[in-house]
Every structure is written in C-alpha cells, then in structure tokens.
C-alpha positions, 0 to 999 in steps of 0.5 A: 500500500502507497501510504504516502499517497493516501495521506495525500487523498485524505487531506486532499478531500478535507475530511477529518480521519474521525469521521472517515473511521466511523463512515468505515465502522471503524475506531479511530485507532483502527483507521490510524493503523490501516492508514499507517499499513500496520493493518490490512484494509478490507475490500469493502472497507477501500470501496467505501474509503474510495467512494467518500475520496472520489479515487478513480480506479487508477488512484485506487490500484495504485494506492491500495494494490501497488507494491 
C-alpha cells in the first residue's frame, strides 16, 4: 500500500480521519493503523474509503494494490 499517497487523498478531500473511521465502522485507532499499513484494509472497507475520496480506479490500484 502507497501510504504516502493516501495521506495525500485524505487531506486532499478535507475530511477529518474521525469521521472517515466511523463512515468505515471503524475506531479511530483502527483507521490510524490501516492508514499507517500496520493493518490490512478490507475490500469493502477501500470501496467505501474510495467512494467518500472520489479515487478513480487508477488512484485506487495504485494506492491500495501497488507494491
């Protein structure tokens, strides 16, 4: 995962990482730890994370499946 560039599509999108965390069903300390790749985001949780973000599949791919 391209930790770098999802920070950048976070603050980019102007959303705060807690309502990020709760819009996934997720704590704030378990956002934080898949954002910092301690661990692994679920399919469904990237779908949401790129809906909410506006990531095209390409921005998608290269985040979150390129290594």
């Amino acid at each position: 995962m391209q930790q770098a560039e999802l920070k950048k599509a976070i603050k980019k999108s102007g959303y705060r990482m807690d309502f990020l965390a709760k819009s996934l069903g997720l704590s704030y300390q378990g956002f934080y730890n898949k954002v910092n790749a301690e661990t692994d985001f679920r399919i469904s949780e990237i779908k949401c994370l790129c809906d909410l973000l506006k990531l095209s599949n390409m921005e998608m791919c290269k985040i979150f499946f390129d290594k």
